[in-house]
N, C-alpha and C positions, 0 to 999 in steps of 0.2 A: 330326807326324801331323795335327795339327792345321789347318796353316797348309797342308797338304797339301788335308786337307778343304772349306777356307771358298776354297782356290783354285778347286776343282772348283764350288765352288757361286757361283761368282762367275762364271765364263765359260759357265756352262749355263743364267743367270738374268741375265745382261747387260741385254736388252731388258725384263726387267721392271724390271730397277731405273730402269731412264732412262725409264720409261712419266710422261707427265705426269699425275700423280696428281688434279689439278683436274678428268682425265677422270671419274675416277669420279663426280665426280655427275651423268655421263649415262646412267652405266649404268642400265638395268630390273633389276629380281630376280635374275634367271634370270644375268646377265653378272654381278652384281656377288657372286651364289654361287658362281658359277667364278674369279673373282677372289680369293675367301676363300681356297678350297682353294690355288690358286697361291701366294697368298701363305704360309700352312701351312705347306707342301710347303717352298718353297724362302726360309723366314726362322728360324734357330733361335733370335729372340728370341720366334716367339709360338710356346708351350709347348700350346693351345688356342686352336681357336674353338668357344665352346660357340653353338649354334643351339637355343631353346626349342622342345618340342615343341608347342605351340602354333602354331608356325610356320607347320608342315605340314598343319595342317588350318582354322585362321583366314585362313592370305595364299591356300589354294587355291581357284581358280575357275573352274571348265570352262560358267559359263554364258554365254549372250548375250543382251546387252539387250534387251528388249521391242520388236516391230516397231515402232512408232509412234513412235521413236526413231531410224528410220532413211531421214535425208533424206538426200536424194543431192546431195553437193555442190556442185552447180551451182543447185538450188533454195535452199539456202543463201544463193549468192553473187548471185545476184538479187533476191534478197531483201534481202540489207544494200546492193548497189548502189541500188537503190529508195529506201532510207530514207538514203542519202549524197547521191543525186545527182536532179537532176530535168533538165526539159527536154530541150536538143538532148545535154548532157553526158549524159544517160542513154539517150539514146538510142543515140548514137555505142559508150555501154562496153556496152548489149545485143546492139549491130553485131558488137562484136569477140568476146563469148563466144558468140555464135553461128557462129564460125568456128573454135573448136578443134576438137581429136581429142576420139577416146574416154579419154585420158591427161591431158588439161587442157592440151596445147602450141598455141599461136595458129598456123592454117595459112592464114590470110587475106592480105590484101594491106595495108598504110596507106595508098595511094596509089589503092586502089578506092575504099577507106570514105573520104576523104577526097575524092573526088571527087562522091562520093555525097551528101554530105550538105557542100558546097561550103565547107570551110575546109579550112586549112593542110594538111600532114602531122603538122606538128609537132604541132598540136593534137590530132591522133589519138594522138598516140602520147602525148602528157602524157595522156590519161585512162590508156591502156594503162598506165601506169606507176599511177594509182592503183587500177587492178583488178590488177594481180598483187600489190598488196601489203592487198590485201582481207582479207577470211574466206571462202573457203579460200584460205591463202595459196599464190602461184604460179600460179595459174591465170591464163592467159592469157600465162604467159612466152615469148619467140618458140622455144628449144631448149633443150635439155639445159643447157647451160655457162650458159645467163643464169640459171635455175631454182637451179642449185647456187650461183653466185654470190649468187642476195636470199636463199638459205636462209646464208650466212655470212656477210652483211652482217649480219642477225638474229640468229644464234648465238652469233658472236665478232667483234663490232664493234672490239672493240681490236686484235682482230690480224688486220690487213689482208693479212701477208704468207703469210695461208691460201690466197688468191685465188691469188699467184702457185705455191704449192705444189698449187694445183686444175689450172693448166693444165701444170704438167709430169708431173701424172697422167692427166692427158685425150691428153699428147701423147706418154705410153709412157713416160714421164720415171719413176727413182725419186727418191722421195720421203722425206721423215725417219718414223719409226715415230711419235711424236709426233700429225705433220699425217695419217697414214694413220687411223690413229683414229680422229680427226675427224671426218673426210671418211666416214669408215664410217657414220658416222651419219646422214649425210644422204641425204633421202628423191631418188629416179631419177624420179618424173613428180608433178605437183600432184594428180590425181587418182589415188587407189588404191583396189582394190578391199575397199569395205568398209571405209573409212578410219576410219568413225567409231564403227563397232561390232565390234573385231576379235575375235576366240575366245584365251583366252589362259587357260593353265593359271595360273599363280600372279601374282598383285598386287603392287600395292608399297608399297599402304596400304589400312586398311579403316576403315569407317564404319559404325557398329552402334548401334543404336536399341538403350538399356539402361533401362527405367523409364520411358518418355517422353522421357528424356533421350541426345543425340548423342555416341555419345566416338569419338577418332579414337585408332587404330594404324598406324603404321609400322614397317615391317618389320624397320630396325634399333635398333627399341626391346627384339629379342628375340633381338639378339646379344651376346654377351659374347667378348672377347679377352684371353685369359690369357696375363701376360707371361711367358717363362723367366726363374727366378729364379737357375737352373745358370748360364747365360751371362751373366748381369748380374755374378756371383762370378769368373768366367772373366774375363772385362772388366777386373775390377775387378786380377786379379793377373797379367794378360798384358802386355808390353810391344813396343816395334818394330813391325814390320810386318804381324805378325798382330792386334794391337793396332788399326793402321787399318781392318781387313779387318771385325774387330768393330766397330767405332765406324762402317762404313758399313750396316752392318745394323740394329745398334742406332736411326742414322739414318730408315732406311727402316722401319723399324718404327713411331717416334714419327709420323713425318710420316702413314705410313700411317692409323693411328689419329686424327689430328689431322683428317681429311680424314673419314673414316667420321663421326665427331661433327657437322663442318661441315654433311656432308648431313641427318644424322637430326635437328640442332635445326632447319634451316630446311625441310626436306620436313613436320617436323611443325608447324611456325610457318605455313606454305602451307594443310599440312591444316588447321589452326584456324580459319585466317579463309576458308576455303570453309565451313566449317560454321557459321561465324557468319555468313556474306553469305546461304548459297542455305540456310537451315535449311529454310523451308519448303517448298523442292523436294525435299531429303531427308526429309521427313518425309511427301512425300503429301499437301502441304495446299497447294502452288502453283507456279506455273511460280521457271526461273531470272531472276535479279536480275542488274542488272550488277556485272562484276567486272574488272578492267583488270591485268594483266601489272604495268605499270610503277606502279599503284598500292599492289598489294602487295610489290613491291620498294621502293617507300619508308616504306611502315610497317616491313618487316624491317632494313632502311638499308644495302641491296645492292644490286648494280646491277640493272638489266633481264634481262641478258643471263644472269645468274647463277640469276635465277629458272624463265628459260625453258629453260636447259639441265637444269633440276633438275625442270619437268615433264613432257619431253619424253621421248617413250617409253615412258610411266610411266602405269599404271592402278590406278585404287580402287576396291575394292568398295562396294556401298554399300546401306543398305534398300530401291533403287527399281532397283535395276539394277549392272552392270559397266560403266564408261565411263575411256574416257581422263583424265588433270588438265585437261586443257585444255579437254575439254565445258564446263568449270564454269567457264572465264573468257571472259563474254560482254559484248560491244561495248555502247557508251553511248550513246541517242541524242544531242541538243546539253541537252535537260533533264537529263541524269546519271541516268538509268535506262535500263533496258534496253529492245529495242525493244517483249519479251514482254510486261512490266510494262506497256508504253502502249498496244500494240495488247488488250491483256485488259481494259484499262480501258475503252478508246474502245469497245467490246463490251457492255462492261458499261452504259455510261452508256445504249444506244441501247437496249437490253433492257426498259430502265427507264422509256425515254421517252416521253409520251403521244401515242400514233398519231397523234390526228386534228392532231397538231400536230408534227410530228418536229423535234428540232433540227440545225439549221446545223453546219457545221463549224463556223463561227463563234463559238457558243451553246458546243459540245463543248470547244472549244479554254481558253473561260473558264473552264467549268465544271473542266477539267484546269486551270487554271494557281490557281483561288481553292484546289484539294486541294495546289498546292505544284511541280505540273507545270510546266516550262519551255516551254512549246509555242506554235506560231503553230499559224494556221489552216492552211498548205498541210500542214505536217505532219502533221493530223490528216484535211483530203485525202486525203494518200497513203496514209498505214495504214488508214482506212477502205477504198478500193481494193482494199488488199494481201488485206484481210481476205474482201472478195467481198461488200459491202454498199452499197446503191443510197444516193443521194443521196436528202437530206429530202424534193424533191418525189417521187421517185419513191416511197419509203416512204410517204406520206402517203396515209392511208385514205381513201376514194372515200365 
């Protein structure tokens, strides 16, 4: 009867067991609580999943971020092009985002813009390639298939033969349950509505001002999985082939579990060091700092790719607002701060400074690099620009 049973549940739960379990840390909340249940449901080594009632009222969030928070992608991406690129090179990648859709797809030509501003094609299309791999990424990709291709060059860099499993899904082809997964996860246009500030019932980690002080939760800090101790005894005095049947559940149990830890130490190791880099933006007391993907993949000593699958999809609550993980990993100028951190300062320094005698970029540039700033003159150029602030003669009181 037995071996009757674990057969039934073997052939009704096939595609779960062969799910590549690594998937789970790209699950949100919401997927990786229908996950629990699945697994419940069809493993009779876990006897429970206990979920803290804490859960249901700490991880829920039906708010949306404060307007003033909601820049629209492309003002974004002008923005860090500006502060990457200068001259005929910025001019050329303002050419080319100036010819997408409403979706972020390039509908332009290389062959106009490249006539237009008299160099190569190729040259057009080498910046092309360094604006779709901008902030917002993909924007300006020529279609669909290239779009999906940089999002799995970025996701799963070691396995290349996602690509070939992309085009025989593109081309009606099936596919392994595995690579479908995957593939599920990846976003259909660079630009979406509302990308940056979505509405979402429950989180996947919170940030709570306790005393002055920041403490961070994650979601499976307030799970517990109880193992059956009936079928570990069953296990223990079964033999032959029902024997395998248990030792592959037993399996799928362990691994299961082994994988749920992997994500909750490193989503909560993630969380820490946003709380440690951006404190003062949680707290109300200053813009975001920079913070780099591949930087905090080598203090965790994991790859890139591991990190960005473990923030992606995934929102924290927090004292200032609801935002994605990824709001909080912001681009470095060539000084190693963020562009926020320079442009607030260059702001700051001209506030300060005696009208009848304004200073230079020049003056600003030193004045930033004696406080520890890495910066030339034209960079403090550009972001004075960016910011909407006249040059010293024109500042200069009359």
């Amino acid at each position: 009867m037995l071996r009757q049973e674990l057969q039934l549940r073997l052939r009704t739960t096939l595609n779960l067991l062969l799910r590549n379990q690594v998937e789970v840390l790209l699950y949100p909340v919401q997927e990786l609580e229908q996950l629990l249940k699945e697994e419940k449901e069809s493993n009779p080594f876990i006897e429970e999943i206990c979920v803290s009632d804490r859960a249901y009222t700490l991880f829920e969030d039906r708010k949306i971020p404060e307007a003033r928070y909601r820049q629209h992608p492309i003002e974004i991406l002008t923005r860090n092009l500006r502060a990457e690129l200068e001259g005929r090179d910025l001019e050329i990648a303002l050419e080319l985002v100036s010819a997408i859709d409403e979706r972020g797809f390039f509908r332009g030509s290389i062959g106009e813009i490249a006539g237009r501003f008299g160099v190569p094609e190729e040259e057009v299309e080498r910046i092309r390639q360094l604006v779709v791999r901008c902030e917002p990424f993909g924007v300006c990709s020529k279609d669909l298939r290239e779009f999906l291709r940089l999002q799995i060059e970025e996701m799963y860099p070691e396995e290349p033969e996602l690509t070939e499993e992309l085009e025989r899904a593109l081309a009606g082809g099936k596919v392994s349950e595995p690579a479908r997964r995957k593939l599920a996860h990846l976003r259909l246009s660079p630009i979406e509505e509302e990308v940056l500030v979505p509405q979402v019932t429950k989180v996947d980690a919170v940030i709570e001002l306790d005393d002055g002080e920041l403490v961070g939760y994650v979601y499976e800090d307030l799970i517990e999985i109880k193992p059956s101790r009936f079928y570990r005894e069953v296990l223990a005095r079964t033999k032959g082939e029902a024997r395998e049947f248990l030792k592959e559940y037993l399996e799928r149990f362990e691994n299961f579990r082994k994988i749920l830890n992997i994500r909750r130490e490193n989503l909560r190791r993630i969380l820490e060091e946003i709380i440690r880099v951006q404190e003062k933006f949680l707290k109300g007391e200053g813009e975001l700092r920079a913070l780099l993907v591949k930087d905090v993949a080598r203090k965790l000593g994991v790859s890139e790719s591991t990190v960005s699958r473990l923030v992606n999809s995934k929102y924290v609550k927090t004292p200032q607002g609801t935002y994605p993980f990824r709001f909080f990993f912001v681009r470095e100028t060539a000084g190693g701060v963020s562009q926020e951190q320079l442009m607030r300062r260059i702001r700051e320094i001209i506030s300060a400074e005696d009208k009848r005698r304004p200073l230079s970029d020049d003056e600003i540039a030193g004045i930033l690099r004696s406080e520890g700033y890495r910066v030339a003159r034209r960079t403090v150029s550009k972001y004075r620009e960016l910011l909407g602030i006249p040059s010293s003669r024109e500042r200069k009181l009359r």
